[in-house]
C-alpha positions as CSV (number, residue, x, y, z in Angstrom):
1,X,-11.8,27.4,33.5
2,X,-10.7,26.7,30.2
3,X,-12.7,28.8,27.7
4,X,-10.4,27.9,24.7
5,X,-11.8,26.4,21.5
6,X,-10.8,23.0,21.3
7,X,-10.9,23.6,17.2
8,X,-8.8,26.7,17.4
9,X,-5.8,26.7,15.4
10,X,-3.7,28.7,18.4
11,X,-0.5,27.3,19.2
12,X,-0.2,25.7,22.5
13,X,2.5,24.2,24.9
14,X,1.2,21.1,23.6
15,X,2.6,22.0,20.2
16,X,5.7,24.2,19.6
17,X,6.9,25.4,15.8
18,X,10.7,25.2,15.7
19,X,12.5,27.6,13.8
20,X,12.5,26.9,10.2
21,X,16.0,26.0,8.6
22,X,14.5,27.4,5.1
23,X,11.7,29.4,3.9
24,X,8.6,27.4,2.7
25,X,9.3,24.6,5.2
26,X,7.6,24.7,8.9
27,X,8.3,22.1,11.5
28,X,6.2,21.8,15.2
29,X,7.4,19.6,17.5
30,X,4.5,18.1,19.7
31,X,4.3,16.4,23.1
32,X,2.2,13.1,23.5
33,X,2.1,12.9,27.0
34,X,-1.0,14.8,28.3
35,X,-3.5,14.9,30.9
36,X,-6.7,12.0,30.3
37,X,-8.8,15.7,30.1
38,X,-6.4,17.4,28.0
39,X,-6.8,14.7,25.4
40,X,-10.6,14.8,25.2
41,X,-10.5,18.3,24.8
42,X,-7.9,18.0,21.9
43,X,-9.4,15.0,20.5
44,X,-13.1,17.0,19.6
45,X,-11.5,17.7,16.4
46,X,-10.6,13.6,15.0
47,X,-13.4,12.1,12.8
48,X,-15.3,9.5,14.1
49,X,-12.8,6.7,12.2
50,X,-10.2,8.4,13.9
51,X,-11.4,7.2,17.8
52,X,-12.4,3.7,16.3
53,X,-8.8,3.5,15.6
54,X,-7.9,5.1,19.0
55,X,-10.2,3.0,20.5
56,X,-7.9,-0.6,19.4
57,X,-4.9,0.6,20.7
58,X,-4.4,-2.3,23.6
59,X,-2.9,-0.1,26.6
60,X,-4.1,3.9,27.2
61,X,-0.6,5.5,26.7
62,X,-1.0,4.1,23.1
63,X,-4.8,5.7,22.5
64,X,-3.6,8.7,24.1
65,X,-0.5,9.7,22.6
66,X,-2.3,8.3,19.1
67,X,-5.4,11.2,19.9
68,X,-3.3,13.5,21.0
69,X,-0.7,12.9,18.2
70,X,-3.6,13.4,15.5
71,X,-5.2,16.4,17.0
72,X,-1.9,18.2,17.2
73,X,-1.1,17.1,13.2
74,X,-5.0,18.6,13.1
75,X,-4.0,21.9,14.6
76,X,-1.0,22.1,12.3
77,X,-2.1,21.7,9.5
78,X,-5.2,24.0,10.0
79,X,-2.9,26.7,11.2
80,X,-1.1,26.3,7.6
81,X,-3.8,26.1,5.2
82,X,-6.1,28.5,7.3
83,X,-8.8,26.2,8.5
84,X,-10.5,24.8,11.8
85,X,-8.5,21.8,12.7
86,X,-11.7,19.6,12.1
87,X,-12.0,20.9,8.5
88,X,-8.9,18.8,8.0
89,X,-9.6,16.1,5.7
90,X,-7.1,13.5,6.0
91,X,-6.8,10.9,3.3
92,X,-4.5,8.3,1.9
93,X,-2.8,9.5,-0.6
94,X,-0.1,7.5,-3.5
95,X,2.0,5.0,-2.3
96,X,0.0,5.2,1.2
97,X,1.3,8.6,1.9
98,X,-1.6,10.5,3.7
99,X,-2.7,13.8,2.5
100,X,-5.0,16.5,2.9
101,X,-7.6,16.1,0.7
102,X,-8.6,19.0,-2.1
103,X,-5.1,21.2,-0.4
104,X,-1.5,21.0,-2.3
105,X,0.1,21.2,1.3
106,X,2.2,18.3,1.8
107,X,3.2,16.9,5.4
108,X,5.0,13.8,7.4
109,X,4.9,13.2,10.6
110,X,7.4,11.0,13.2
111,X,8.0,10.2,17.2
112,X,9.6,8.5,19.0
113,X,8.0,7.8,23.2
114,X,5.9,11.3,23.9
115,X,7.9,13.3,21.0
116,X,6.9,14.1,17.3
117,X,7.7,16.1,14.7
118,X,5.7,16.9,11.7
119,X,6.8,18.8,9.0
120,X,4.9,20.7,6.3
121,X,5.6,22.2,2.8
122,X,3.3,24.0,0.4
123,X,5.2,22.4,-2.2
124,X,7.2,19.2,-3.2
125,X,7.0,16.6,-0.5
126,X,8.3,16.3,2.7
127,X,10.1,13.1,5.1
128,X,11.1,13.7,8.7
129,X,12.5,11.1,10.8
130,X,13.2,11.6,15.1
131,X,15.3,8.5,16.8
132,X,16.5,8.8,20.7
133,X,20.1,9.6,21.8
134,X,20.4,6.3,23.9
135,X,18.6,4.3,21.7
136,X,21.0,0.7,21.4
137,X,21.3,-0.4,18.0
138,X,23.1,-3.2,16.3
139,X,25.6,-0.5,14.8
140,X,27.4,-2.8,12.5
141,X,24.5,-5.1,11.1
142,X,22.2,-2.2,10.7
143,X,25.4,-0.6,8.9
144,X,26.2,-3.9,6.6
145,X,22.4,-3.9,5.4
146,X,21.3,-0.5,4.7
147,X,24.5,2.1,5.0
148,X,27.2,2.4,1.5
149,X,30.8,1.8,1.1
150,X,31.9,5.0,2.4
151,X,29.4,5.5,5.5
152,X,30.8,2.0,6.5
153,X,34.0,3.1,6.4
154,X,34.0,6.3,8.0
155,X,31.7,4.7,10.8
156,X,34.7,2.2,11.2
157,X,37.2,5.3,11.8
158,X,35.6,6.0,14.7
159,X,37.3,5.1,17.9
160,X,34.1,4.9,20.7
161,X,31.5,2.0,20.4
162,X,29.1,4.8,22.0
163,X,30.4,7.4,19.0
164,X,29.6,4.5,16.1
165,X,26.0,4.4,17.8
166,X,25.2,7.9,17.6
167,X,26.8,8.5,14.2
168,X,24.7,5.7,12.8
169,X,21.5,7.1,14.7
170,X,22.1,10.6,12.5
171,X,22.8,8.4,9.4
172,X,19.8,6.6,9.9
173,X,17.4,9.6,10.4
174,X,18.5,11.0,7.0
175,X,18.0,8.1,5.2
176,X,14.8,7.7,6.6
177,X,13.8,10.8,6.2
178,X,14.5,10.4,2.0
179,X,12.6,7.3,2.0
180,X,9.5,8.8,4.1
181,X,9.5,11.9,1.6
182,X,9.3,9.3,-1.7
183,X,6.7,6.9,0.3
184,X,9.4,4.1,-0.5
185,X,10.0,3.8,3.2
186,X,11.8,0.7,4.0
187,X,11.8,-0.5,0.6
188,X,14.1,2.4,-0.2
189,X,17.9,1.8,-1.8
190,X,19.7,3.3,1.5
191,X,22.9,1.4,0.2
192,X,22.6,3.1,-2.5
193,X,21.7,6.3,-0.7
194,X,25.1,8.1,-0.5
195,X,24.4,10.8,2.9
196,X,27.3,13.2,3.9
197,X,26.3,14.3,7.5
198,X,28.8,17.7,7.8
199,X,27.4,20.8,9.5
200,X,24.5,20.4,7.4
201,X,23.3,17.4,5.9
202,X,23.4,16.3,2.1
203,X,22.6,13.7,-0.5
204,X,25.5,12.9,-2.8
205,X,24.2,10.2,-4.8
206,X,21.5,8.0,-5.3
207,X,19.1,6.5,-8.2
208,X,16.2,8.2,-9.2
209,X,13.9,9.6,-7.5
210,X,17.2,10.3,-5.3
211,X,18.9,12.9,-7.2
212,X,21.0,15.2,-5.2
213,X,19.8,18.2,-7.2
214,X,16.3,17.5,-6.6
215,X,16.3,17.2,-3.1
216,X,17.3,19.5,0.7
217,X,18.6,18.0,4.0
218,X,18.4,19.4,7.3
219,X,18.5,18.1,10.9
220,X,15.9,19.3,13.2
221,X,18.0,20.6,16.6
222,X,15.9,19.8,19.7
223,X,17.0,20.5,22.8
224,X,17.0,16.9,24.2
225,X,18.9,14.2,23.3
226,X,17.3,13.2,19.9
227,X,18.7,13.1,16.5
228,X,16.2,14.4,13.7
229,X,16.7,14.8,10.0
230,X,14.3,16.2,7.0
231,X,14.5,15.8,3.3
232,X,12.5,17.9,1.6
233,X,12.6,16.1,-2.1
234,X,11.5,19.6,-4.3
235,X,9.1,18.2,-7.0
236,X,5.7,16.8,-7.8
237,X,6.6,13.6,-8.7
238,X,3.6,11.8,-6.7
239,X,0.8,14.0,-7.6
């Protein structure tokens, strides 16, 4: 029998936080894929607009992993700001970035099959971006449109087909990431975007609101095959 409090804001195997690559940033990773019964009892805490939307996703995988994807960003976020996941008030925010409504806390969330991230950060605004391992990509059209100069170039040093792919999957996730964290998503200047992807990643360039000294990189290891990026972009610009 499971006595648990569907509202509670304890941690779960459904929902794991990753250690965090800097104070003031927390990052869960959360698994889609649950039982029919395991998504009613997390889904007691959406609002009743949240099942209409779950309820117009064509195929069950979709309404699951959507309920089960919202509960969990639920139980996040109430864990952070102290507060039953069905307190949560979830709103649009500027630029269509959602927020929680009357909290500063500021969040983003991203998946990829029955994996997602979310990140939060009390302060400044936050983009995280997940992409599969074998995912195929057009690496030199998707490298022509949105990478610079000198991330074409080194891409081109590389001697595997199957390296190119991966390196551009990592490139991709940062850049995304950056454009998540502004709200420009794919309206963002990623050829103008100027990414080093070392040990750690890093902006070197790019036109405001892209300036290196305003913003933090760091990938997200996970112990699959996935390639995941933040950029936490440290001011108030939106609000």
């Amino acid at each position: 029998m499971n006595d648990r409090d569907p509202s509670s804001n304890e941690m779960s195997s459904e929902l794991q936080q990753l250690a965090s690559p800097a104070p003031g940033l927390t990052i869960y990773r959360a698994h889609l894929e649950q039982t029919e019964d395991a998504m009613a009892t997390l889904g007691a805490c959406l609002s009743a607009v949240e099942w209409q939307r779950a309820n117009r996703f064509g195929t069950p995988l979709l309404r699951l992993r959507y309920v089960v994807g919202r509960a969990l960003l639920r139980r996040a976020l109430g864990s952070a700001l102290g507060i039953a996941p069905r307190d949560v008030a979830i709103e649009a925010g500027r630029r269509g970035r959602p927020r929680v409504r009357g909290h500063d806390v500021d969040f983003n969330v991203t998946h990829t099959c029955a994996t997602a991230l979310i990140g939060i950060v009390q302060q400044g605004h936050v983009g995280i971006d997940i992409e599969s391992g074998d995912r195929r990509v057009n690496v030199e059209g998707i490298a022509r449109k949105f990478m610079t100069a000198r991330e074409r170039a080194e891409l081109a040093e590389l001697a595997g087909e199957d390296d190119r792919r991966r390196a551009l999957l990592r490139l991709w996730t940062c850049k995304e990431a950056l454009s998540k964290a502004t709200g420009d998503a794919l309206s963002a200047p990623f050829r103008k975007l100027e990414v080093a992807v070392g040990r750690v990643p890093r902006l070197l360039a790019g036109p405001a609101p892209y300036r290196p000294t305003d913003w933090q990189m760091f990938d997200v290891p996970l112990p699959d095959d996935y390639f995941a990026s933040v950029g936490w972009w440290q001011t108030n610009a939106l609000d």
